[in-house]
Structure formats: C-alpha cells, structure tokens
N, CA, C and O atoms as a MOPAC input file, in Angstrom:
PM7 MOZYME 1SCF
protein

 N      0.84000 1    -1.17200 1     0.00000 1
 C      0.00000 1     0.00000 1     0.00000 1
 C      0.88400 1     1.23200 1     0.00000 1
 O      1.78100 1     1.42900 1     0.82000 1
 N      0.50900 1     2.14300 1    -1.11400 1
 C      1.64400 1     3.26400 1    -0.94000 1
 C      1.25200 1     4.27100 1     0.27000 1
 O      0.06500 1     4.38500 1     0.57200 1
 N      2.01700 1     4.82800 1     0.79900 1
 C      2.19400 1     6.11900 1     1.67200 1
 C      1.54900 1     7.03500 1     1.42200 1
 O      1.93200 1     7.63100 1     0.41500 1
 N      0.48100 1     7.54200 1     2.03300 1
 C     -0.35900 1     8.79700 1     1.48500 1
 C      0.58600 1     9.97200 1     1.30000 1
 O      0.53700 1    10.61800 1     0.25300 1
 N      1.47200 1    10.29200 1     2.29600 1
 C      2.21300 1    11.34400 1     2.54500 1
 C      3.29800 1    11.55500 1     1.42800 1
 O      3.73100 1    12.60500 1     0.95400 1
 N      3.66300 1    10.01600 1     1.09700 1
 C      4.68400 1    10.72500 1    -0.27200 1
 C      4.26300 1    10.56200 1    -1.39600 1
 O      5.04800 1    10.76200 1    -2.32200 1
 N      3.13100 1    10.21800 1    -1.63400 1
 C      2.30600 1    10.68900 1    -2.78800 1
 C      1.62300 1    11.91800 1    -3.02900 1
 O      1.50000 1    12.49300 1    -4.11100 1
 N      1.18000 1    12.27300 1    -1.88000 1
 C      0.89600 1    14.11900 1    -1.82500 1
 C      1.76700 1    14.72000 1    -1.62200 1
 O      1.38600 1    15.88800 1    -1.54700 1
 N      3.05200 1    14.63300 1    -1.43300 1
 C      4.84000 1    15.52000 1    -1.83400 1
 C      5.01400 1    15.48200 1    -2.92500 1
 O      5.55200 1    16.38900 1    -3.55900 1
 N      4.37100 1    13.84100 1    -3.66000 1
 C      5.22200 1    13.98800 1    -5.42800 1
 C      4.16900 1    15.28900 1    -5.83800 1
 O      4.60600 1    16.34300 1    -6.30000 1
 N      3.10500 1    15.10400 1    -5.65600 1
 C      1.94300 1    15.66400 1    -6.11700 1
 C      2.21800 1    17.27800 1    -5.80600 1
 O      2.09500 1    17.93100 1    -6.84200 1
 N      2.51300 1    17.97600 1    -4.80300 1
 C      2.92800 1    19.53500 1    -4.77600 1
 C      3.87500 1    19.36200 1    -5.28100 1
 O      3.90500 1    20.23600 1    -6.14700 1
 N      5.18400 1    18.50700 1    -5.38600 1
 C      6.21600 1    19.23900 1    -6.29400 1
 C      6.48900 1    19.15500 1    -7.87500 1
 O      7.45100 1    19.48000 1    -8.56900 1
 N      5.25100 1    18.58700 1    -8.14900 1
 C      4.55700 1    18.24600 1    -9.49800 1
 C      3.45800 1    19.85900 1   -10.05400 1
 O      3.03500 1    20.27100 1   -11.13400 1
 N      3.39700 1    20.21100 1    -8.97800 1
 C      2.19000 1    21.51000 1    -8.87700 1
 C      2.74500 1    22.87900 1    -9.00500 1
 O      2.41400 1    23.92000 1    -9.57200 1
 N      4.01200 1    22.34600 1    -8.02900 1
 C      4.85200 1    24.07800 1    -7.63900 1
 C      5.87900 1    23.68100 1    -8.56900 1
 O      6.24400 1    22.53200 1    -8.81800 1
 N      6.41600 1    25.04900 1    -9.18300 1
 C      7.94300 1    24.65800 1    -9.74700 1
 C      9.04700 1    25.39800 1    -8.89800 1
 O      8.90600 1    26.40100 1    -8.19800 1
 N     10.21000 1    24.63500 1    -9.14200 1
 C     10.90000 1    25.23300 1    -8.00400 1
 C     11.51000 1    26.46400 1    -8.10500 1
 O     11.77800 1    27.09400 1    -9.12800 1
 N     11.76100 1    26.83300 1    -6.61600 1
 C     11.86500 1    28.52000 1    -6.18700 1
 C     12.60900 1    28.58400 1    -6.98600 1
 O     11.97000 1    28.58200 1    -8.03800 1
 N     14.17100 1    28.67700 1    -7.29100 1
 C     14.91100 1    29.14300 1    -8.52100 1
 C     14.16900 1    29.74000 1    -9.51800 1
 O     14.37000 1    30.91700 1    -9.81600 1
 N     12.98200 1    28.77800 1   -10.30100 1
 C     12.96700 1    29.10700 1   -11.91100 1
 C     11.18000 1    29.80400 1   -11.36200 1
 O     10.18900 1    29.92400 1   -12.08300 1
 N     11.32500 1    30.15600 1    -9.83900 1
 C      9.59000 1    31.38100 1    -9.80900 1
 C     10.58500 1    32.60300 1    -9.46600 1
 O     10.17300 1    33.62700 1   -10.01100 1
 N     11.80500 1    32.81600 1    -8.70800 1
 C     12.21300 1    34.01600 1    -8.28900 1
 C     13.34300 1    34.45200 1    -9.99600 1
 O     13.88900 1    35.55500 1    -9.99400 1
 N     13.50300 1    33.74700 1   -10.94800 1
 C     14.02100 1    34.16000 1   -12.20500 1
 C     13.49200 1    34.76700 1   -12.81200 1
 O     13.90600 1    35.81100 1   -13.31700 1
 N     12.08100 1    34.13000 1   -12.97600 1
 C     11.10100 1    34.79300 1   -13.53200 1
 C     10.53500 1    36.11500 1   -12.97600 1
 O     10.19000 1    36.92400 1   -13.83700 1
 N     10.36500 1    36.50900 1   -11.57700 1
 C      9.76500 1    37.34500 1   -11.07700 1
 C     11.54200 1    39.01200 1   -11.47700 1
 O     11.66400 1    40.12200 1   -11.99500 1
 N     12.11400 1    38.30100 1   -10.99200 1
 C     13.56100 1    39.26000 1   -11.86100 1
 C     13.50800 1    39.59900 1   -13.36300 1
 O     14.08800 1    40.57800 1   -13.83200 1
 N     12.77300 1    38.72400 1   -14.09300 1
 C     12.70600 1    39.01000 1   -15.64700 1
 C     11.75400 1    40.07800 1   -15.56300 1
 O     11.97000 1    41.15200 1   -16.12500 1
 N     10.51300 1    39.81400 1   -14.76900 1
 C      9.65000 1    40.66400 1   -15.06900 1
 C      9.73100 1    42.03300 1   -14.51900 1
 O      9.30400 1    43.08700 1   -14.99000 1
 N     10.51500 1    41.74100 1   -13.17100 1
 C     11.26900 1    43.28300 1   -12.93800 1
 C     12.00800 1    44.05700 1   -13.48000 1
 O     11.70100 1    45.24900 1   -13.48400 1
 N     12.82400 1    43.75300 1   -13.90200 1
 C     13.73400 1    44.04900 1   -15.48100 1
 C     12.82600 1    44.38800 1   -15.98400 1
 O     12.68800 1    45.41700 1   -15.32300 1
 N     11.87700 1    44.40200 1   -16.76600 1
 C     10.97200 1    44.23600 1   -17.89000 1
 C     10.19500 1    45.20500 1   -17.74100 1
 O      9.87600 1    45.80200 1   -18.77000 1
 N      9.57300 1    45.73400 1   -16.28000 1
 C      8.94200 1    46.94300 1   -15.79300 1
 C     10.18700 1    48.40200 1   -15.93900 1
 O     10.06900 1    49.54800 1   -16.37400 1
 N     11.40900 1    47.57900 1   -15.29200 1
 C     12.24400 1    49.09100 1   -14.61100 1
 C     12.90900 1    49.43700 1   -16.52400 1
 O     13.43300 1    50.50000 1   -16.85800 1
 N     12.71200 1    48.39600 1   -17.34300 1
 C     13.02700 1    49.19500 1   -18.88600 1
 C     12.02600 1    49.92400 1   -19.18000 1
 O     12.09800 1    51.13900 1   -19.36500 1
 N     10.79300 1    49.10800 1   -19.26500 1
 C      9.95300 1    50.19800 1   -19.98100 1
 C      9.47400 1    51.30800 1   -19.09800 1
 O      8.83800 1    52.20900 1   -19.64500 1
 N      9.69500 1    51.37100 1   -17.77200 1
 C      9.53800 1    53.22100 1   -17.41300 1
 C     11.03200 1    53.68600 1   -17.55300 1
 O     11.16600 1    54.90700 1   -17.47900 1
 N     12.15600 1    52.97300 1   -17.73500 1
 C     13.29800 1    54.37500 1   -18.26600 1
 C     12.98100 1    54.35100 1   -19.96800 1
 O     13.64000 1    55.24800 1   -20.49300 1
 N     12.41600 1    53.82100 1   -20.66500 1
 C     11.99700 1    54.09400 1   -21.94800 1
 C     11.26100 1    55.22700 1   -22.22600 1
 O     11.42600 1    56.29000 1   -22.82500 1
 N      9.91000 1    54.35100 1   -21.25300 1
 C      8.63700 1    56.05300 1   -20.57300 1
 C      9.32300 1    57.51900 1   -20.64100 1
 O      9.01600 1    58.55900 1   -21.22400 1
 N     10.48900 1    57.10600 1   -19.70800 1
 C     10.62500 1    58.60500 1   -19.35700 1
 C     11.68000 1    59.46700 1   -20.07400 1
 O     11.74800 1    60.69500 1   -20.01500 1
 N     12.63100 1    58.50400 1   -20.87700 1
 C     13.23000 1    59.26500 1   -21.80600 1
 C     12.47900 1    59.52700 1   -22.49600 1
 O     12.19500 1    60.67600 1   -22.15800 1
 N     11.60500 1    59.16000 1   -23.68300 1
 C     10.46800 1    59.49400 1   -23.97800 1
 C      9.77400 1    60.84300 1   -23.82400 1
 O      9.97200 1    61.82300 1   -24.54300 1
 N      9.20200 1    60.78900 1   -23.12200 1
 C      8.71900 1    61.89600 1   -21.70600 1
 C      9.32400 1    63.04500 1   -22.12000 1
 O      8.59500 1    63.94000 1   -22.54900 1
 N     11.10500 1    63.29500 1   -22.06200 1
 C     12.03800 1    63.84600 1   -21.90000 1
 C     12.42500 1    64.59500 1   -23.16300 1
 O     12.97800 1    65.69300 1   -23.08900 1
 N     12.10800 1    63.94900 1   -24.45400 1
 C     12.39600 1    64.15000 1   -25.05100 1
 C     10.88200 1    64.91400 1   -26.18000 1
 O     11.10800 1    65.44000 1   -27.27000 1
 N      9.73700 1    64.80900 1   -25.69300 1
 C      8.60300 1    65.58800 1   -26.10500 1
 C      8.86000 1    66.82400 1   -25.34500 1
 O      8.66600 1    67.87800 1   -25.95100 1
 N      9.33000 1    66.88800 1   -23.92600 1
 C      9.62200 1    68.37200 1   -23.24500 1
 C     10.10500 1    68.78100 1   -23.91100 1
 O      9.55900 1    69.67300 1   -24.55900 1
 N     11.61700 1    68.35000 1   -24.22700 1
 C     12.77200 1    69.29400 1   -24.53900 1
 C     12.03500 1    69.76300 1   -25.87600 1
 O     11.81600 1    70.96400 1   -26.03300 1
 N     11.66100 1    68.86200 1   -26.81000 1
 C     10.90900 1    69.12300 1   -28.48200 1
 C     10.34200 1    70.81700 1   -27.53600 1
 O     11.11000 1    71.77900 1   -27.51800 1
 N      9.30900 1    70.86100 1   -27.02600 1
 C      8.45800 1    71.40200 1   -26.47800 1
 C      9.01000 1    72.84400 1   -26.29100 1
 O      8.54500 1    73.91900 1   -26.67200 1
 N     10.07700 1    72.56800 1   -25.63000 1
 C      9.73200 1    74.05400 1   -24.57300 1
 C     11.22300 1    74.30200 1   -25.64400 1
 O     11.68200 1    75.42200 1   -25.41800 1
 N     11.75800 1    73.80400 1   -26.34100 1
 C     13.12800 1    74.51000 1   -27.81600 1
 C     12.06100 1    75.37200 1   -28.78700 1
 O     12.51500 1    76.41200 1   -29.26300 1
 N     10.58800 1    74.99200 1   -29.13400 1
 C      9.36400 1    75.17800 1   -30.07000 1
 C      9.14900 1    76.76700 1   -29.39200 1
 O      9.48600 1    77.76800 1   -30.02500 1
 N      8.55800 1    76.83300 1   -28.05600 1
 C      8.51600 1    78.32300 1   -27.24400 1
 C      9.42100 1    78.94300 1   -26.93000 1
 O      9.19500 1    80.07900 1   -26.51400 1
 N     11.00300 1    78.39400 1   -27.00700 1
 C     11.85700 1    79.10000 1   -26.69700 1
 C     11.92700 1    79.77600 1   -28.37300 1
 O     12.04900 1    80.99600 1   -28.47700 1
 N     11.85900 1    79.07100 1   -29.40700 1
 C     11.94700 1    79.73100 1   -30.60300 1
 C     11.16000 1    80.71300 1   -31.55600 1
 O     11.56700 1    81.48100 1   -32.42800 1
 N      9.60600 1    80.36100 1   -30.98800 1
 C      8.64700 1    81.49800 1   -31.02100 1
 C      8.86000 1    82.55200 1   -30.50200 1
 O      8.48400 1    83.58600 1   -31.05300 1
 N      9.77900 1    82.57500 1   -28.83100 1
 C      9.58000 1    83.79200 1   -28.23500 1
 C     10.76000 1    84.55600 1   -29.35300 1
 O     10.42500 1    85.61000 1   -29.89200 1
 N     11.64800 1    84.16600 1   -29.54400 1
 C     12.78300 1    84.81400 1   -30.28300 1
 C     11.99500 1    85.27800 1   -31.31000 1
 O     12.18400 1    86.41800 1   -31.73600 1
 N     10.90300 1    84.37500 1   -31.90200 1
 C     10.64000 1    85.04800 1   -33.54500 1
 C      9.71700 1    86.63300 1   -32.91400 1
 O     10.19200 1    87.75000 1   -33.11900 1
 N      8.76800 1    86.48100 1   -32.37600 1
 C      8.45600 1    87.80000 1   -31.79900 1
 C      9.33400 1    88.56200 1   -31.09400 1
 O      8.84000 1    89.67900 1   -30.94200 1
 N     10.41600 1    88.47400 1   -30.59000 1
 C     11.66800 1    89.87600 1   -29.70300 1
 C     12.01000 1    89.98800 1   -31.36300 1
 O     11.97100 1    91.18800 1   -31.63700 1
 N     12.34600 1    89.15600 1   -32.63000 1
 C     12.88100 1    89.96200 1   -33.95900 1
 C     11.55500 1    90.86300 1   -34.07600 1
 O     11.63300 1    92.09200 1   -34.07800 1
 N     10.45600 1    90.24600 1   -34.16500 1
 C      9.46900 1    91.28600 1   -35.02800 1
 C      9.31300 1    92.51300 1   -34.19400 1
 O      9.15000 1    93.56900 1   -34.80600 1
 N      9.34200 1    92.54100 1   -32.62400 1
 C      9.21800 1    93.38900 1   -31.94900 1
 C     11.02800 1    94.83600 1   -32.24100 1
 O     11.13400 1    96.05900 1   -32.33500 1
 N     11.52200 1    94.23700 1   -32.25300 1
 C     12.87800 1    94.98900 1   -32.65800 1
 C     12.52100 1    95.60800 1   -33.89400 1
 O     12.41000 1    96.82800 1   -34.01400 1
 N     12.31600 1    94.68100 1   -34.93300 1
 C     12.43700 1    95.31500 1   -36.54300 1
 C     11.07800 1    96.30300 1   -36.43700 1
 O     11.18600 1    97.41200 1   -36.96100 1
 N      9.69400 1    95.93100 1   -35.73000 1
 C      9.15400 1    97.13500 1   -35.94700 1
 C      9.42500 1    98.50900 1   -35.19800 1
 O      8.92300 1    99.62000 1   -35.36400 1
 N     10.61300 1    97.94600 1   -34.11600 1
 C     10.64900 1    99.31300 1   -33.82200 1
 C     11.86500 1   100.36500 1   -34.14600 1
 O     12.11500 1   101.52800 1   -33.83000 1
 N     12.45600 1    99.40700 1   -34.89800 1
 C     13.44800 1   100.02300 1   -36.14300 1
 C     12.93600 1   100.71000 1   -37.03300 1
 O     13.54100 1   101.63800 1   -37.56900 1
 N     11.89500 1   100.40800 1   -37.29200 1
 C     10.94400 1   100.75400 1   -38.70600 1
 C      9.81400 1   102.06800 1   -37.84100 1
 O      9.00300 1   102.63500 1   -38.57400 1
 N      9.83100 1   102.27700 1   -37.02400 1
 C      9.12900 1   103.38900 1   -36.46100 1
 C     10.41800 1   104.70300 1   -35.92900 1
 O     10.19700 1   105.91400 1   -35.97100 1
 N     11.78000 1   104.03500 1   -35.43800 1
 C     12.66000 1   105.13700 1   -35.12100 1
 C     12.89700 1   106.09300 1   -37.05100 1
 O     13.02900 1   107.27000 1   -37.38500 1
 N     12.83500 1   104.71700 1   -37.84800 1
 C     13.19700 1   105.46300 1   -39.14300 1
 C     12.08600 1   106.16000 1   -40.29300 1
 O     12.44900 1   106.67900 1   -41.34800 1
 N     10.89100 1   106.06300 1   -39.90400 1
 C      9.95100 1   106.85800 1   -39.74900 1
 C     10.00500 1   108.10600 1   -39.32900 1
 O      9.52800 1   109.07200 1   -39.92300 1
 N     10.73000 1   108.12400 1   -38.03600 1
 C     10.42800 1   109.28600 1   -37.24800 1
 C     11.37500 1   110.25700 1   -37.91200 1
 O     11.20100 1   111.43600 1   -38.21900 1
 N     12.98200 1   109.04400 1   -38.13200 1
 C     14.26100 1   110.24400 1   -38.67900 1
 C     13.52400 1   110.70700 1   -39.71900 1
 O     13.28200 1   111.91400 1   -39.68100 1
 N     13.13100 1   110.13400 1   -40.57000 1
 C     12.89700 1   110.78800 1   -41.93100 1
 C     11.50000 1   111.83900 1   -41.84200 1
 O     11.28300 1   112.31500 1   -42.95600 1
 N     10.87300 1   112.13700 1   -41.17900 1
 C     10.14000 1   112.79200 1   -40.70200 1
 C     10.62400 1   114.00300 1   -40.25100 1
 O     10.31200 1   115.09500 1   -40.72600 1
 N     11.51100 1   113.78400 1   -39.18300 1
 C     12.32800 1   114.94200 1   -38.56200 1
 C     13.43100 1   115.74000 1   -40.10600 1
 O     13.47900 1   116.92100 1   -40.45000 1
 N     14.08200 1   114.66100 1   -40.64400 1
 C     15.21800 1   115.23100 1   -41.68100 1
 C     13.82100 1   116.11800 1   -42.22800 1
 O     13.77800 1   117.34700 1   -42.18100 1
 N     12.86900 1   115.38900 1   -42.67200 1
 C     12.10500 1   116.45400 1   -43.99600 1
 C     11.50100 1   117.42700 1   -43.55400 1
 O     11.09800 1   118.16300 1   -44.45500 1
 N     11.14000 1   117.91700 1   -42.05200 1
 C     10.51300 1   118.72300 1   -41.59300 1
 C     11.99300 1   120.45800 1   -41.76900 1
 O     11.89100 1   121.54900 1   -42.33000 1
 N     13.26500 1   119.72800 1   -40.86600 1
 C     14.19500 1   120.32500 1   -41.15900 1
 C     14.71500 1   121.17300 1   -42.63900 1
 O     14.98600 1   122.35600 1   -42.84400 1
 N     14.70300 1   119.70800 1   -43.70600 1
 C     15.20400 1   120.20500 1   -44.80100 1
 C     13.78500 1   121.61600 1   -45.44000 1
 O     13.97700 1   122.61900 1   -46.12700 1
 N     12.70400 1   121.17100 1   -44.94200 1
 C     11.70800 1   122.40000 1   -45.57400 1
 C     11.61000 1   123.75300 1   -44.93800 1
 O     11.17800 1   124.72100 1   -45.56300 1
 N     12.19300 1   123.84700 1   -43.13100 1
 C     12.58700 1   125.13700 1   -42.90300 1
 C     13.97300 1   125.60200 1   -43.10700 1
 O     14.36400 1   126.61500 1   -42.52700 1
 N     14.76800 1   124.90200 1   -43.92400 1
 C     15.83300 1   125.47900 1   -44.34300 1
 C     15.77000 1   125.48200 1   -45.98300 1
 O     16.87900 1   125.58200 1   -46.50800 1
 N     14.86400 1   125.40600 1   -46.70600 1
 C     14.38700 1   125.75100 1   -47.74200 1
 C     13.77000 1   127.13800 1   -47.51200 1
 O     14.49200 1   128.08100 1   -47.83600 1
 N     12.59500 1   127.41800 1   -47.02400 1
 C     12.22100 1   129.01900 1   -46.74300 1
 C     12.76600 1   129.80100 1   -45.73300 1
 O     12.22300 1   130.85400 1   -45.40000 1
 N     14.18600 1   129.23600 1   -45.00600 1
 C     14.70900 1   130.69400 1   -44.41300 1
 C     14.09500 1   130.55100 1   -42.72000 1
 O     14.85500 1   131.13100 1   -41.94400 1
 N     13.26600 1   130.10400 1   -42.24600 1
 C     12.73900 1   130.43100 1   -41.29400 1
 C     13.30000 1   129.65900 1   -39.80900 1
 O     13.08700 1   128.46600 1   -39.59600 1
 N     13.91300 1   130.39800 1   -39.01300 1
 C     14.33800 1   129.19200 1   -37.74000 1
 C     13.43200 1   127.83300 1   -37.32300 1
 O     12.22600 1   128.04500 1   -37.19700 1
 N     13.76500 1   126.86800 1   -37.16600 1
 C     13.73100 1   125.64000 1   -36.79700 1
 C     13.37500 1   125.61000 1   -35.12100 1
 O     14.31700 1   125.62900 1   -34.32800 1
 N     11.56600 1   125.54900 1   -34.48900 1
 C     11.19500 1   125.98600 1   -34.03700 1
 C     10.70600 1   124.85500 1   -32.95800 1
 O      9.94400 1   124.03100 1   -33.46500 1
 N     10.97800 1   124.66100 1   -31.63900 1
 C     10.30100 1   123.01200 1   -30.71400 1
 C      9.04800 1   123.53200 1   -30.86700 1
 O      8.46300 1   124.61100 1   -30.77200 1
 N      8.78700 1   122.08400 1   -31.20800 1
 C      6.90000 1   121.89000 1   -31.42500 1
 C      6.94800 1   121.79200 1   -29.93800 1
 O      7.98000 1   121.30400 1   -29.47800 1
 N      5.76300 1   122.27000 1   -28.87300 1
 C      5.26400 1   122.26100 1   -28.37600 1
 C      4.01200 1   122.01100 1   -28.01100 1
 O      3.40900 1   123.07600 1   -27.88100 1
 N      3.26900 1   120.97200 1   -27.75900 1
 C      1.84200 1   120.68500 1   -27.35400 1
 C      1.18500 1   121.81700 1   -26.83700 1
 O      1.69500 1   122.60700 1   -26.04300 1
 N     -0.05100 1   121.89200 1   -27.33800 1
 C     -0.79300 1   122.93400 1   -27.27600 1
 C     -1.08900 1   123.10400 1   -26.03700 1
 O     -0.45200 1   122.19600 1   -25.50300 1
 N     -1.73000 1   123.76200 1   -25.06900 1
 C     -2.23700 1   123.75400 1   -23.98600 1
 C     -3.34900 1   123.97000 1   -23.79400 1
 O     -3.71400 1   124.92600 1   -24.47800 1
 N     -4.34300 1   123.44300 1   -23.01500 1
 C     -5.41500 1   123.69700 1   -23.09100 1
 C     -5.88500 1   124.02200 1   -21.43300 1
 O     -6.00200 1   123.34800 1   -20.41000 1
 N     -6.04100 1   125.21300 1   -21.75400 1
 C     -6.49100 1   126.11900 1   -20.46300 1
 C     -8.27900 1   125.46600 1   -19.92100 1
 O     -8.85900 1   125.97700 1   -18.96400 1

C-alpha cells in the first residue's frame, strides 16, 4: 500500500515549480517593468525638450518682429524729422520746438 504522505509531496512538487525558476522569472519581469519606465521617461524627456526649444523659438521670432518694428518706427520718425528740417531750411525760417498745445 503506498504512503499517502509521499504521494501528496510527489503531487505539490509536481504543482509548484521550483523557487529558482519562480524568483528568475519574477527578476525578468522586474527588469521588464524598470526598462519600460526608463523608456517612458526618456520618452517623456524628449517631447519636453521638443516642447519648450518650439517656445523658446517662437519667443525669439516675436523679440525679432518686436525689434524690426521698432526700427521701422525710429526710421519713420528720422525721416520725418530730416524732412521737416530740410523744408525750414528751404524758406529761411528758424527751426522751431513743437510744443503741445495747452489747453487752459
């Protein structure tokens, strides 16, 4: 008559596999997590940087447009001032500060 007891031992170690090849596996799958979040986050890392190089380069394109229009308004003004000049030294007459009117 066989032994109940070592027939229900063959029987769990027929059931369980041994610790070695469950704690290998549980390391593979840790590995397997800690890659794909440093993947994640380079990733991640690399839509920021895309990101905020995109607003760092917009802001530059507006400080040019903001500069050039106000290049384009100082040379407005010279040529404004030269032609106001060159026409009182055409009729003779002193070159006079405009003054804002006052209103009493």
């Amino acid at each position: 008559m066989p032994d109940c007891a070592q027939s229900s031992e063959e029987d769990f170690n027929r059931s369980n596999p041994p610790r070695q090849k469950m704690s290998i596996s549980r390391f593979v799958i840790l590995m397997l997590i800690v890659v794909v979040a440093l993947y994640s986050l380079a990733v991640l890392t690399t839509f920021i940087r895309t990101g905020t190089r995109e607003a760092h380069n917009a802001t530059q394109r507006e400080k040019i447009k903001q500069n050039l229009k106000q290049i384009g308004i100082a040379l407005q003004n010279y040529h404004a001032q030269e032609a106001e000049q060159k026409r009182h030294i055409q009729i003779n007459e002193p070159l006079q500060e405009q003054v804002a009117p006052r209103s009493d």
